[in-house]
TILUM-461937 format. One record per atom (N, C-alpha, C): atom name; x, y, z. Coordinates in nm, 4 decimals, always signed. Layout:
N
+------+----------+----------+----------+
| name |        u |        v |        w |
+------+----------+----------+----------+
|   CA |        X |        Y |        Z |
...
+------+----------+----------+----------+
END
This chain:
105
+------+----------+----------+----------+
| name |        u |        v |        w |
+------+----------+----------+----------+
|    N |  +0.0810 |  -0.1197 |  +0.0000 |
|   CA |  +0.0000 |  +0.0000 |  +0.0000 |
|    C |  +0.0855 |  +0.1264 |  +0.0000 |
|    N |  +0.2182 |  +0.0950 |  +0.0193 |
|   CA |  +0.2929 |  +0.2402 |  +0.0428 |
|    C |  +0.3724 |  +0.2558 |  -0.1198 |
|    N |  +0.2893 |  +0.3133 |  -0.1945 |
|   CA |  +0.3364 |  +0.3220 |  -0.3464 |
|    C |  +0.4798 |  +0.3651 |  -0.3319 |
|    N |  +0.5563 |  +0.5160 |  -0.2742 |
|   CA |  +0.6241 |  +0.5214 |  -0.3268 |
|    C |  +0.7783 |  +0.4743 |  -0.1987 |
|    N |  +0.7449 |  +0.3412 |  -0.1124 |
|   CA |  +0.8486 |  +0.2532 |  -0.0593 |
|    C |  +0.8900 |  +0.1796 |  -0.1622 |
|    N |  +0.7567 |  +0.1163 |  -0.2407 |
|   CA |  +0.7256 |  -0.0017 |  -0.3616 |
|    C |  +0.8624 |  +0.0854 |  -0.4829 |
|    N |  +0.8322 |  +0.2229 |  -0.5221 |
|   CA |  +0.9005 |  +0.2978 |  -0.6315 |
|    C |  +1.0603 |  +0.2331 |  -0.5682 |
|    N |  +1.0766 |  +0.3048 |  -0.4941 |
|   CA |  +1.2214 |  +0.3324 |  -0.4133 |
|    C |  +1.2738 |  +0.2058 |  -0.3791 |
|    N |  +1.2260 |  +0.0629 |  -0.3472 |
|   CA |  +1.2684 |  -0.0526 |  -0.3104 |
|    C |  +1.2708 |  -0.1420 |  -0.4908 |
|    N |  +1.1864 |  -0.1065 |  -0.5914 |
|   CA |  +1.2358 |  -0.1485 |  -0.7279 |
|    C |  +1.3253 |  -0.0582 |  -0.7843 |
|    N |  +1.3471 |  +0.0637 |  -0.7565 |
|   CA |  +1.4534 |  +0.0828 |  -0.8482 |
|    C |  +1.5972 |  +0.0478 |  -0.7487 |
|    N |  +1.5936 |  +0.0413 |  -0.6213 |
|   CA |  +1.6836 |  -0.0517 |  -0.5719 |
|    C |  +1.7690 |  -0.1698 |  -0.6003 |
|    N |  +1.6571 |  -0.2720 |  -0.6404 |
|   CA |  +1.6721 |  -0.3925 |  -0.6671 |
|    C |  +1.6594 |  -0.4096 |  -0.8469 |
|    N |  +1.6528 |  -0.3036 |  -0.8762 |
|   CA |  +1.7204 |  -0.2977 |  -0.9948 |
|    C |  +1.8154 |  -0.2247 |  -1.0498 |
|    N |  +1.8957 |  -0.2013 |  -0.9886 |
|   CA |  +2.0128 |  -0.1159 |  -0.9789 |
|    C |  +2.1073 |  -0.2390 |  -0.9304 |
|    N |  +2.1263 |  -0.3166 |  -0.8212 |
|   CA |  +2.1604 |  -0.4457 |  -0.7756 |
|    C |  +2.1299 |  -0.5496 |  -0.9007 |
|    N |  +2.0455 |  -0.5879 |  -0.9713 |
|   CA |  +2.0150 |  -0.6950 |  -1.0692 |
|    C |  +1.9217 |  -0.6486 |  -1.1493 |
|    N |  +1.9438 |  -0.6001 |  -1.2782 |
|   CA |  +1.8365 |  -0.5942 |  -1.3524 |
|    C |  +1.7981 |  -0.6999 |  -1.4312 |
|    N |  +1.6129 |  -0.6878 |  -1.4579 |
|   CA |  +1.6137 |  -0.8157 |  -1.5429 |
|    C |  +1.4811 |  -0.7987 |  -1.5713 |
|    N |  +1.4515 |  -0.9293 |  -1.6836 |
|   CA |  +1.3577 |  -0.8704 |  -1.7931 |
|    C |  +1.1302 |  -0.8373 |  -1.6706 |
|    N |  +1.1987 |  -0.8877 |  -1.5521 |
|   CA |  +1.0703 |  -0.8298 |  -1.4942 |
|    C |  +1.0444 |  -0.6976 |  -1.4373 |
|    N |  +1.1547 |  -0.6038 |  -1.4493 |
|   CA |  +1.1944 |  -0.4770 |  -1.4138 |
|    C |  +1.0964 |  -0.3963 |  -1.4269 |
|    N |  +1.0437 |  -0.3978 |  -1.5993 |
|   CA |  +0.9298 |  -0.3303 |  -1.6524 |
|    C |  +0.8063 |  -0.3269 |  -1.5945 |
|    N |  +0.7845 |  -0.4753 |  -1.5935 |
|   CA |  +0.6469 |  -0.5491 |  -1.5305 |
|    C |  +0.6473 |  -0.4465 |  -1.4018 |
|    N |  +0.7331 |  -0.4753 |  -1.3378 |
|   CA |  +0.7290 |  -0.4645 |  -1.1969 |
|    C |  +0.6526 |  -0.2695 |  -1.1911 |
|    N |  +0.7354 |  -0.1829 |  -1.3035 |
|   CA |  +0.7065 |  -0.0599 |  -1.2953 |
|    C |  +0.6256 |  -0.0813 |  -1.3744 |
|    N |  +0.4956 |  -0.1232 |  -1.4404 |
|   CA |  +0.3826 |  -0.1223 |  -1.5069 |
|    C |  +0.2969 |  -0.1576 |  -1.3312 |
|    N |  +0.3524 |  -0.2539 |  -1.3335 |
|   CA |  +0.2383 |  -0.2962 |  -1.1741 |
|    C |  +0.2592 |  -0.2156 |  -1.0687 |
|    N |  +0.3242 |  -0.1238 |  -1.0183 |
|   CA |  +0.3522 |  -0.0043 |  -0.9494 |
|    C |  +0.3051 |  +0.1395 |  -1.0140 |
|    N |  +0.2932 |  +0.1317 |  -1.1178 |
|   CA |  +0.1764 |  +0.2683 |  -1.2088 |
|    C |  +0.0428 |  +0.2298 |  -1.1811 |
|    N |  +0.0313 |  +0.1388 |  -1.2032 |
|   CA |  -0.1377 |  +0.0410 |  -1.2096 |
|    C |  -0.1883 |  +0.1001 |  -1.0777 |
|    N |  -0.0892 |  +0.0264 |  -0.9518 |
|   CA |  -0.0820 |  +0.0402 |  -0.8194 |
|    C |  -0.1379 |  +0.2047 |  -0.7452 |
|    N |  -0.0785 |  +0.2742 |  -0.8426 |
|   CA |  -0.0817 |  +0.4259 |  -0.8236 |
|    C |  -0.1987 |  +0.5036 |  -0.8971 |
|    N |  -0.2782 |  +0.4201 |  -0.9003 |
|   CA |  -0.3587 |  +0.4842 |  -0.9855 |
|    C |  -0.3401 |  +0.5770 |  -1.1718 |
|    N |  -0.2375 |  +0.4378 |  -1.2235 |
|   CA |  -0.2069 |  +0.5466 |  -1.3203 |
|    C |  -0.1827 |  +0.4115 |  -1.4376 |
|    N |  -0.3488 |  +0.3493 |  -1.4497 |
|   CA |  -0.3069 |  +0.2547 |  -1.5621 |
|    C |  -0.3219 |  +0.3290 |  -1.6792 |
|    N |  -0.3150 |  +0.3945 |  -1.7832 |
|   CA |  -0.2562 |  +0.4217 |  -1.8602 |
|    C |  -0.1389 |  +0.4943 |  -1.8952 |
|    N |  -0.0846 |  +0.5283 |  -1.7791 |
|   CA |  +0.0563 |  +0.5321 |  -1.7725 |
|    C |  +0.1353 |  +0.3858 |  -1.7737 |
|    N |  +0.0710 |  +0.2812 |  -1.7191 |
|   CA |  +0.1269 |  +0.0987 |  -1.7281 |
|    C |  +0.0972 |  +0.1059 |  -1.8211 |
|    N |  +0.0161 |  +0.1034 |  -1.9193 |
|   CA |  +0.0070 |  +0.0344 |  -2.0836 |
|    C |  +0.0876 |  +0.1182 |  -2.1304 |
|    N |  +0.1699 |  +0.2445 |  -2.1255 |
|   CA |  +0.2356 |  +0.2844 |  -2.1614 |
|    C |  +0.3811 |  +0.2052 |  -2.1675 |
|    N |  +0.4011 |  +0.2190 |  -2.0706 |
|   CA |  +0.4997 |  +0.1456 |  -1.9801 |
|    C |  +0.5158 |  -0.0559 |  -2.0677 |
|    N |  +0.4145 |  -0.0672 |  -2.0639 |
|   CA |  +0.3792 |  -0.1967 |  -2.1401 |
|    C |  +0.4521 |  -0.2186 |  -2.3043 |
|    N |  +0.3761 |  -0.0947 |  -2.3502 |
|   CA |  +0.3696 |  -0.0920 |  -2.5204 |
|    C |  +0.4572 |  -0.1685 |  -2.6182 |
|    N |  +0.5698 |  -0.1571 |  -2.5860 |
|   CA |  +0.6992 |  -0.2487 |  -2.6850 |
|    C |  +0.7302 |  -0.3845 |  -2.5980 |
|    N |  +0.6765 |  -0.4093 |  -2.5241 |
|   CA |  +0.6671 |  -0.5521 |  -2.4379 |
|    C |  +0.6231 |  -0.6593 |  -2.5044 |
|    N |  +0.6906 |  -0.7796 |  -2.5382 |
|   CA |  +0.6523 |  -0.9205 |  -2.5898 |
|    C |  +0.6702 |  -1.0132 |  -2.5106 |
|    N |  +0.6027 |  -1.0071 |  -2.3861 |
|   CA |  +0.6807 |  -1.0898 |  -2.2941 |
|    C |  +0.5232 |  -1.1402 |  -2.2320 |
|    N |  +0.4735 |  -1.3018 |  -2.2333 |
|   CA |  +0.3120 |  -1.2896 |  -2.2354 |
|    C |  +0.2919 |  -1.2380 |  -2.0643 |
|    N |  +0.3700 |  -1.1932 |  -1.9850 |
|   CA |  +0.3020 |  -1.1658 |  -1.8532 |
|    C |  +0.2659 |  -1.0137 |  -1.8908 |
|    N |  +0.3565 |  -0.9371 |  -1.9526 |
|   CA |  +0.3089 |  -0.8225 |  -2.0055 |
|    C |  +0.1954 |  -0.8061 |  -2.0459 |
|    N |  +0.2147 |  -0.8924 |  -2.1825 |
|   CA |  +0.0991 |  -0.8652 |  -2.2659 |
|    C |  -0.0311 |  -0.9297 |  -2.1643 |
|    N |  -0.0335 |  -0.9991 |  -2.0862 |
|   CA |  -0.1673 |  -1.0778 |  -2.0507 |
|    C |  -0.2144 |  -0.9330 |  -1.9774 |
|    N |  -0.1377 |  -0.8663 |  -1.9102 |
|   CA |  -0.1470 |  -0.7286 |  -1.8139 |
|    C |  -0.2184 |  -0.5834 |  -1.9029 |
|    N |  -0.1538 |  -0.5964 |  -2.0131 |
|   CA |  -0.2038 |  -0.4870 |  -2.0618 |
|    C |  -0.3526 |  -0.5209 |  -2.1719 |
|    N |  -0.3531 |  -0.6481 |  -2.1558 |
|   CA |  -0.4851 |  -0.6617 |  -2.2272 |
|    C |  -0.6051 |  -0.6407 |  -2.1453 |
|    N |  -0.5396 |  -0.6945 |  -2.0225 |
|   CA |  -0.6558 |  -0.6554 |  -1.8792 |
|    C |  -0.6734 |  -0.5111 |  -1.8672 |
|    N |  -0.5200 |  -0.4386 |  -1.8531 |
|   CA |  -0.5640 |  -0.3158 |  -1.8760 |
|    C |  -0.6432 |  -0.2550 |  -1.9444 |
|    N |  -0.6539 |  -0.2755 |  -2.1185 |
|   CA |  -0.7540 |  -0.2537 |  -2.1879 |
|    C |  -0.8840 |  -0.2893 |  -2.1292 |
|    N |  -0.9086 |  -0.3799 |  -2.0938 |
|   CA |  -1.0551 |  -0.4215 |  -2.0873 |
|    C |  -1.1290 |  -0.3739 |  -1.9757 |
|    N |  -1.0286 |  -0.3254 |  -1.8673 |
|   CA |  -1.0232 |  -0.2287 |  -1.7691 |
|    C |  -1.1138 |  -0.0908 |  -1.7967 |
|    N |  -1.0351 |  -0.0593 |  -1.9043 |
|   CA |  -1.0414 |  +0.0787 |  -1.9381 |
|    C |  -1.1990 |  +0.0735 |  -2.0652 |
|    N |  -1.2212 |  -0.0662 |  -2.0634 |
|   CA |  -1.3215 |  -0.0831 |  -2.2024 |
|    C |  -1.3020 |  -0.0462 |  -2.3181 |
|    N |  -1.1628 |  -0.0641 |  -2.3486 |
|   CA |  -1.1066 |  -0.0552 |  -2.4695 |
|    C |  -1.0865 |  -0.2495 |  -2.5151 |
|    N |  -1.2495 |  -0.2508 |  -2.5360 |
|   CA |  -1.2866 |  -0.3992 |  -2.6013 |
|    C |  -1.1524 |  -0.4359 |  -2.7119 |
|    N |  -1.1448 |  -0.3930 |  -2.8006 |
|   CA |  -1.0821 |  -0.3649 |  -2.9746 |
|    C |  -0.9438 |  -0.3982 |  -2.9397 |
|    N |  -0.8569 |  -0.3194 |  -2.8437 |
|   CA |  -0.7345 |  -0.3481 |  -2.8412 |
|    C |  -0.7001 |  -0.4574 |  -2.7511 |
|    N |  -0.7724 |  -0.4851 |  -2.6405 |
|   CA |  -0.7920 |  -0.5988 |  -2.5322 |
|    C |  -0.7537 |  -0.7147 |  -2.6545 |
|    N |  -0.8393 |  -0.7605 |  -2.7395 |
|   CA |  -0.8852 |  -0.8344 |  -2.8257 |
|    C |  -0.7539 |  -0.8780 |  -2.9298 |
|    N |  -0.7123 |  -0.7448 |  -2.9687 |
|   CA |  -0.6279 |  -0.7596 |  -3.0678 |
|    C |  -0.4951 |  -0.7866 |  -3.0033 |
|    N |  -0.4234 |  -0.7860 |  -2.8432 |
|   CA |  -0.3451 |  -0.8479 |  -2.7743 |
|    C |  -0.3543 |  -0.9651 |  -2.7622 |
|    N |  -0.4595 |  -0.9859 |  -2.7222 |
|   CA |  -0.4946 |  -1.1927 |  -2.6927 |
|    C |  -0.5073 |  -1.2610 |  -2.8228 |
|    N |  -0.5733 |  -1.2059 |  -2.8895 |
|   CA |  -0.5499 |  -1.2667 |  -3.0555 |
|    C |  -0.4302 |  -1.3191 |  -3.1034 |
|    N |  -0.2925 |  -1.1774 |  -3.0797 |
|   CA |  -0.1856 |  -1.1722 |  -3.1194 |
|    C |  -0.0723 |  -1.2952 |  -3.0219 |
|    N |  -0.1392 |  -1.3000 |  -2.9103 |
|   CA |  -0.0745 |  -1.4017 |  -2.8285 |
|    C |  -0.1371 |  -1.5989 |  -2.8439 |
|    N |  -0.2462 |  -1.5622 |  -2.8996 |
|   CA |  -0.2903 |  -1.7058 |  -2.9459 |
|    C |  -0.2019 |  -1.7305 |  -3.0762 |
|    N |  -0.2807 |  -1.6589 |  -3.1275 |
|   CA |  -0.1416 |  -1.6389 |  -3.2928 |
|    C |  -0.0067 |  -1.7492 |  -3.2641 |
|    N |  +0.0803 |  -1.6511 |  -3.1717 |
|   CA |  +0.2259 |  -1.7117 |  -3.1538 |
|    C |  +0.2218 |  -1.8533 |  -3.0462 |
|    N |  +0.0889 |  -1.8671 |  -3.0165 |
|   CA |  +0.0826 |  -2.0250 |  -2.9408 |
|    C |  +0.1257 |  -2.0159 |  -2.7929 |
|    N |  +0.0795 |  -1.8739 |  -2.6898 |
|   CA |  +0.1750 |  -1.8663 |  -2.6034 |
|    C |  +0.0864 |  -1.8963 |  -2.5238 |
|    N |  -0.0021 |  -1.8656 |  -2.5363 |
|   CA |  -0.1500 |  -1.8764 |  -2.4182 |
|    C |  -0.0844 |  -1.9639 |  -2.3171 |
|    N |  -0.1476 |  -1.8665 |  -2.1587 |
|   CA |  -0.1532 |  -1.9567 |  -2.0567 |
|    C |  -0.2758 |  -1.9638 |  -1.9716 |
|    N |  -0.2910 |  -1.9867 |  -1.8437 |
|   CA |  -0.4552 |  -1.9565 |  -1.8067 |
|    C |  -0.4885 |  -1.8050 |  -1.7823 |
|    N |  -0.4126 |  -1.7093 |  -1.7353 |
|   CA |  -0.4223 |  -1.6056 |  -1.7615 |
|    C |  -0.5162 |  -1.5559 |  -1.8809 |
|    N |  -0.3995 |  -1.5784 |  -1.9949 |
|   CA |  -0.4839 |  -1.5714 |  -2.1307 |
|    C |  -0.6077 |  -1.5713 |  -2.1574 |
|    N |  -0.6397 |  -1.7252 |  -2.1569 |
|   CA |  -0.7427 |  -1.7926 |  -2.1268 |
|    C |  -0.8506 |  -1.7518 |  -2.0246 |
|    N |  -0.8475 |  -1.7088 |  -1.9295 |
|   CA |  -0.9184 |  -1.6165 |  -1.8345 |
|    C |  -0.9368 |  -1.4726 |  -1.9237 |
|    N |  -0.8465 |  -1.4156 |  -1.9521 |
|   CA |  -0.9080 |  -1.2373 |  -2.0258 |
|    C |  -0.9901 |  -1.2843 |  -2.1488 |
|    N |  -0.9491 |  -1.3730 |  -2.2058 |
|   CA |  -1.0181 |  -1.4398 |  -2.3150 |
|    C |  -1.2323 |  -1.4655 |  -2.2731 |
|    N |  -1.2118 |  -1.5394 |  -2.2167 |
|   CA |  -1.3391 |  -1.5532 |  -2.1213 |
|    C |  -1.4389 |  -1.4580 |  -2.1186 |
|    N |  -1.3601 |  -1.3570 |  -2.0481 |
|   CA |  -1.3938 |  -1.2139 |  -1.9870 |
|    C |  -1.4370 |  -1.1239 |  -2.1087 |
|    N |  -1.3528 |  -1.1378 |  -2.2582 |
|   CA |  -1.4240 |  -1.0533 |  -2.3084 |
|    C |  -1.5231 |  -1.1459 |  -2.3762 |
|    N |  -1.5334 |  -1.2895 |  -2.4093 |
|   CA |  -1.6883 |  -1.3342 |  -2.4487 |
|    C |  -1.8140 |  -1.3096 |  -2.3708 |
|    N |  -1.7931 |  -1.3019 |  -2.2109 |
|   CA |  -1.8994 |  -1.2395 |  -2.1507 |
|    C |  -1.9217 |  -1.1887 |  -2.1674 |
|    N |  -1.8096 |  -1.0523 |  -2.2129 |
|   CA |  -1.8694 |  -0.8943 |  -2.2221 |
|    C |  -1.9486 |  -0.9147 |  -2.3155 |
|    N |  -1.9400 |  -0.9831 |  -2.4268 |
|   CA |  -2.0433 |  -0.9897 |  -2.5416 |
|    C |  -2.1249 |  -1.0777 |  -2.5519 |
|    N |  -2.1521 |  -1.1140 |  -2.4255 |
|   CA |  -2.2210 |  -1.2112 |  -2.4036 |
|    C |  -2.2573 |  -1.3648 |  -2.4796 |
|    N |  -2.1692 |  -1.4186 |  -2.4684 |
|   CA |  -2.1387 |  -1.5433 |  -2.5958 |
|    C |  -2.0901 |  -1.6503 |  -2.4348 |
|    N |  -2.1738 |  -1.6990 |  -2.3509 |
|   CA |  -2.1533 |  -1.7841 |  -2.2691 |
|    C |  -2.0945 |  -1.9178 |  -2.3025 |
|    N |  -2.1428 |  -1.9446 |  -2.3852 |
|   CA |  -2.0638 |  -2.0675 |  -2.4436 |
|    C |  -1.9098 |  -2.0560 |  -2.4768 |
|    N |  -1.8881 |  -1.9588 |  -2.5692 |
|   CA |  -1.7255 |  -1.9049 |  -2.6028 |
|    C |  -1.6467 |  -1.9028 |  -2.5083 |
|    N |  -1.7293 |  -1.8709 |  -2.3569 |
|   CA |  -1.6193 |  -1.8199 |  -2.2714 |
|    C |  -1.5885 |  -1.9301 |  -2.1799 |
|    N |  -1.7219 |  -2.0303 |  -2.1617 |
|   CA |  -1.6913 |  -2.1756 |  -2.1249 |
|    C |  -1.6065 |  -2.2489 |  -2.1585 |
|    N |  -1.5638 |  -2.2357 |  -2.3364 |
|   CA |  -1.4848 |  -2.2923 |  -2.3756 |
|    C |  -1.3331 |  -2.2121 |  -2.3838 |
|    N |  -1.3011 |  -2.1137 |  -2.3262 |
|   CA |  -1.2244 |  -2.0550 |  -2.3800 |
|    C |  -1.1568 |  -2.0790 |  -2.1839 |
+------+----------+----------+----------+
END
C-alpha cells in the first residue's frame, strides 16, 4: 500500500540486478498508483506474455474492447497462451455475451 516505498525498493533492486521483470514490476507499481494508462504505456513495446496478458486486462479495464482483443489474438497467434490468457479471453466473451465461447475458452 505504500506506493512510493514499492518505487524506491524497485529501483533498488534494480540497480543491484536488472532483469527482464523490471518493466512489469514498474507497469504494476503505475497500475498500483492509480495510473493505468501510464502501465500500458509502460507496457507498449513488451513481448513478454506476462506483459501482454497485463495490458490486455488493462484494456478491458479501461473498455477498450478492440485493443484488449487484438493483444490476446496476437498471443494465441504465436501459441503462447496460458490460463491467464485464457481467463481475459473468457472475460471478453462475456462482455459480449457469448456464454458458451467463454466456457470454452
Amino acid at each position: 500500500e505504500d506506493i512510493e516505498k514499492a518505487k524506491l525498493l524497485a529501483a533498488e533492486a534494480s540497480q543491484i540486478v536488472s532483469g527482464p521483470g523490471d518493466i512489469l514490476l514498474q507497469a504494476r507499481i503505475a497500475y498500483a498508483d492509480q495510473q493505468a494508462e501510464k502501465a500500458c504505456e509502460i507496457l507498449q513495446d513488451q513481448t513478454d506474455l506476462d506483459s501482454l496478458n497485463f495490458r490486455a486486462a488493462l484494456f478491458l479495464e479501461a473498455g477498450k474492447m478492440e485493443e484488449a482483443v487484438g493483444i490476446l489474438d496476437g498471443i494465441s497467434i504465436r501459441d503462447q497462451s496460458n490460463a491467464e490468457t485464457y481467463r481475459l479471453r473468457a472475460i471478453t466473451q462475456l462482455i459480449v455475451r457469448n456464454v458458451t465461447k467463454a466456457q470454452m475458452e
